[in-house]
C-alpha positions in Angstrom: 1.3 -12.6 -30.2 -1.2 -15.1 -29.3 -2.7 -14.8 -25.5 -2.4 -18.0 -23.7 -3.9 -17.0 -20.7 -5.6 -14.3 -18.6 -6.2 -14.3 -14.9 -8.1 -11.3 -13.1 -9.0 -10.0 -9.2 -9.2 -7.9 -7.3 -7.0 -7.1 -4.0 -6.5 -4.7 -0.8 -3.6 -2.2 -1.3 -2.5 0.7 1.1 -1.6 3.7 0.7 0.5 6.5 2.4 -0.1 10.0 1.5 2.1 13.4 2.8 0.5 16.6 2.7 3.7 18.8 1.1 2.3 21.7 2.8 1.4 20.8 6.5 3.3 17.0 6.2 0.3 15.6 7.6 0.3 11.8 7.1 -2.5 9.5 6.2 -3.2 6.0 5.1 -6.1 4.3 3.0 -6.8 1.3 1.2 -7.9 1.3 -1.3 -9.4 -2.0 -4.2 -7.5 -2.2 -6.7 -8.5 -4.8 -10.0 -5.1 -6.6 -11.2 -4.9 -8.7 -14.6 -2.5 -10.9 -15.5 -1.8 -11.9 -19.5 0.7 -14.7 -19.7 1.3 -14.8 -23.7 3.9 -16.2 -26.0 6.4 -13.4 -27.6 9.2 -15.3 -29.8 9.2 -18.6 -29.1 9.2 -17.8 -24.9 6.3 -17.6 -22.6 6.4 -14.1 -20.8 3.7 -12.3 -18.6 1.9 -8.5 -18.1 0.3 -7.1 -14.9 -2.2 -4.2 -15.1 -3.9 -2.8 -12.3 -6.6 0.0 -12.2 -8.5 1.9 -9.4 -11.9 2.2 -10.2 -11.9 4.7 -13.3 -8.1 5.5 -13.7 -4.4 4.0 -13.3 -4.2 5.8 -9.6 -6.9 6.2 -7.4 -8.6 9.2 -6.8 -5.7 11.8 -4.4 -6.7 12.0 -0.7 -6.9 16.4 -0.4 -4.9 18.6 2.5 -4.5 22.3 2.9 -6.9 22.3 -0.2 -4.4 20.6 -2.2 -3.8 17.0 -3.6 -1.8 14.9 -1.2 1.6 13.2 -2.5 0.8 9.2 -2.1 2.4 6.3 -3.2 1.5 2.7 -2.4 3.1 0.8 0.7 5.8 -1.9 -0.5 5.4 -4.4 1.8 8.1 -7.6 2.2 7.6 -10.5 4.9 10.9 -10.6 7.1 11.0 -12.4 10.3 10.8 -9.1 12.7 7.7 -8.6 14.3 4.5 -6.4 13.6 4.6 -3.6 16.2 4.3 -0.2 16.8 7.2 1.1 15.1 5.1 -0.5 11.8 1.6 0.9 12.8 3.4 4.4 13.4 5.0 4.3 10.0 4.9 7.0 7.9 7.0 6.2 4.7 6.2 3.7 2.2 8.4 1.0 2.8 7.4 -2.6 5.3 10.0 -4.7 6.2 8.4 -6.2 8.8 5.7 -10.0 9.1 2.5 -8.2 8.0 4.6 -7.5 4.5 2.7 -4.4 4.4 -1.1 -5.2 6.1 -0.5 -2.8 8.7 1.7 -0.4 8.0 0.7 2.8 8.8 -2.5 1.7 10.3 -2.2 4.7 13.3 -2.0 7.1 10.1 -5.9 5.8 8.6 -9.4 7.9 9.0 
């Protein structure tokens, strides 16, 4: 399987986290290194992602009640509805909204 080509970088992702004891809610950003391997498997061209945070696969758990906090990325998707409140104010970890994700939760970070 002979790689064709690799593309890295880095970008800005957010994250939501819920305390499962208190159900607190924060947000945080964290950088997160992606790499793309577009190879050729079979006669067909077909592509990997990888991303990594810092040391591990999942960046280091935000702590609560002096336990690990449940957190998940945000999945953002550009619609036509507008950025507002009811995104900033967000405390699950979908975005439906035009900031495909930029903001949401933003009332929620430290």
């Amino acid at each position: 399987m002979p790689l064709v080509t690799a593309q890295n970088g880095v970008r800005l992702e957010r994250w939501i986290y819920r305390c499962l004891r208190c159900k607190a809610i924060r947000a945080r950003d964290h950088a997160a290194a992606w790499t793309r391997e577009t190879y050729e498997l079979h006669g067909r061209m077909s592509s990997s992602y990888r991303t990594t945070y810092g040391e591990g696969s999942t960046p280091a758990p935000e702590v609560c009640c002096g336990r690990a906090m449940s957190g998940r990325p945000v999945q953002g998707r550009r619609t036509a509805e507008r950025c507002g409140a009811k995104c900033a104010n967000a405390t699950g970890h979908d975005c439906e909204c035009s900031c495909a994700g930029r903001n949401h939760g933003n009332a929620h970070t430290a």
